[in-house]
C-alpha positions as CSV (number, residue, x, y, z in Angstrom):
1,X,88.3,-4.2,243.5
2,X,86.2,-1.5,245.3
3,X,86.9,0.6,242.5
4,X,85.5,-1.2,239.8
5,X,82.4,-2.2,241.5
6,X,82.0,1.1,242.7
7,X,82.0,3.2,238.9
8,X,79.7,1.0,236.9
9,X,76.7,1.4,239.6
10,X,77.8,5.3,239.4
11,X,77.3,5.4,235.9
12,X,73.9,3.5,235.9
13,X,72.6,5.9,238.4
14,X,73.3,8.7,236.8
15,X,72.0,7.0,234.0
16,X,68.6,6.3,235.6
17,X,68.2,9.8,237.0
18,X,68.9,11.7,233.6
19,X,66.0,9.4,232.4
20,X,63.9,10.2,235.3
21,X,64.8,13.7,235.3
22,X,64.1,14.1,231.2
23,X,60.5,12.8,231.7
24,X,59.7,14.6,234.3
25,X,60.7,17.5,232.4
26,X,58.9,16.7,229.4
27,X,56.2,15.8,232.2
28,X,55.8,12.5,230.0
29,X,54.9,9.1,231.9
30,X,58.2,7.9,233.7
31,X,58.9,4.3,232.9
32,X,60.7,3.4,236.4
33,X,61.6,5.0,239.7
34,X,65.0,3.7,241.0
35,X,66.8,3.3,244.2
36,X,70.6,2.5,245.0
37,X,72.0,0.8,248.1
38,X,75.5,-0.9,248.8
39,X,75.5,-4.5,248.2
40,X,75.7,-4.9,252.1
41,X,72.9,-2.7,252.0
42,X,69.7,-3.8,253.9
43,X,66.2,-4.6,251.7
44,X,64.7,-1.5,253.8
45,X,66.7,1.3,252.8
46,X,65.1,0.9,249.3
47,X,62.5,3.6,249.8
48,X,61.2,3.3,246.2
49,X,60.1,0.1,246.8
50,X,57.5,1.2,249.7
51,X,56.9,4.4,248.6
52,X,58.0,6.0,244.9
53,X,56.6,9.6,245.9
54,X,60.5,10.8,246.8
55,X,62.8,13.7,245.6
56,X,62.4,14.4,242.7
57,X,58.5,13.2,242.6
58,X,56.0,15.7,244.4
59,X,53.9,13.6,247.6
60,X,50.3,13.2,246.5
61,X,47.8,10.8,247.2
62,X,48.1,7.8,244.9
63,X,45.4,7.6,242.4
64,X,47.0,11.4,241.8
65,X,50.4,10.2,241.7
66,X,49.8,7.9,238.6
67,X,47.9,10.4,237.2
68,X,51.2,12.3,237.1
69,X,53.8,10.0,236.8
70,X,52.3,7.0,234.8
71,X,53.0,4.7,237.0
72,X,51.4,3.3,240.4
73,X,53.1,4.8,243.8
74,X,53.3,1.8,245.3
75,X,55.1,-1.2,244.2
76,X,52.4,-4.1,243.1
77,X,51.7,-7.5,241.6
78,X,48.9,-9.0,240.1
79,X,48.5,-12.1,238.0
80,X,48.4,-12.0,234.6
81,X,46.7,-13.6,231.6
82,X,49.1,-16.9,230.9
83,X,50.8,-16.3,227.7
84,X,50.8,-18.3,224.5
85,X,53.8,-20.4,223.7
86,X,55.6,-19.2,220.7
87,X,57.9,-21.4,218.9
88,X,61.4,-20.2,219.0
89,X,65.2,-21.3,217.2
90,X,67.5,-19.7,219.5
91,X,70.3,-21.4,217.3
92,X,69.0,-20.0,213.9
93,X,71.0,-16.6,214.4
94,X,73.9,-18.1,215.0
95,X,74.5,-20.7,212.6
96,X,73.1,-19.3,208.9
């Protein structure tokens, strides 16, 4: 069982860091940052969330950073404008 729980998050991070690693060689604006821990892993070993500005990304001070990157150093909310409801069949693809 370890096994198979074990491969699938191997293959998404590699995944993620080829995606990371293409943009920043392109030096194009990177769409995420990732970080992997264990599933008994504690909320504080996810670095990215605190910080993004890890190996591979340079440290610079933050308005630099998304300068660079594209995207804000440190993880943020803010509220939005509400959206408009759109009328939706979820069954039309299914049925024709």
């Amino acid at each position: 069982m370890e096994k198979l729980s074990k491969e699938p998050m191997r293959e998404c991070q590699a995944t993620a860091h080829a995606t990371v690693n293409a943009n920043l060689s392109a030096k194009t604006d990177l769409l995420f940052v990732y970080d992997v821990i264990s599933c008994a892993g504690k909320l504080s070993q996810l670095k990215f969330v605190l910080d993004a500005a890890r190996y591979p990304l340079v440290e610079v001070e933050d308005c630099e950073f998304e300068k660079i990157y594209g995207l804000s150093k440190r993880l943020g909310f803010k509220e939005s404008q509400r959206r408009e409801s759109m009328k939706q069949d979820w069954w039309s693809a299914m049925y024709l």
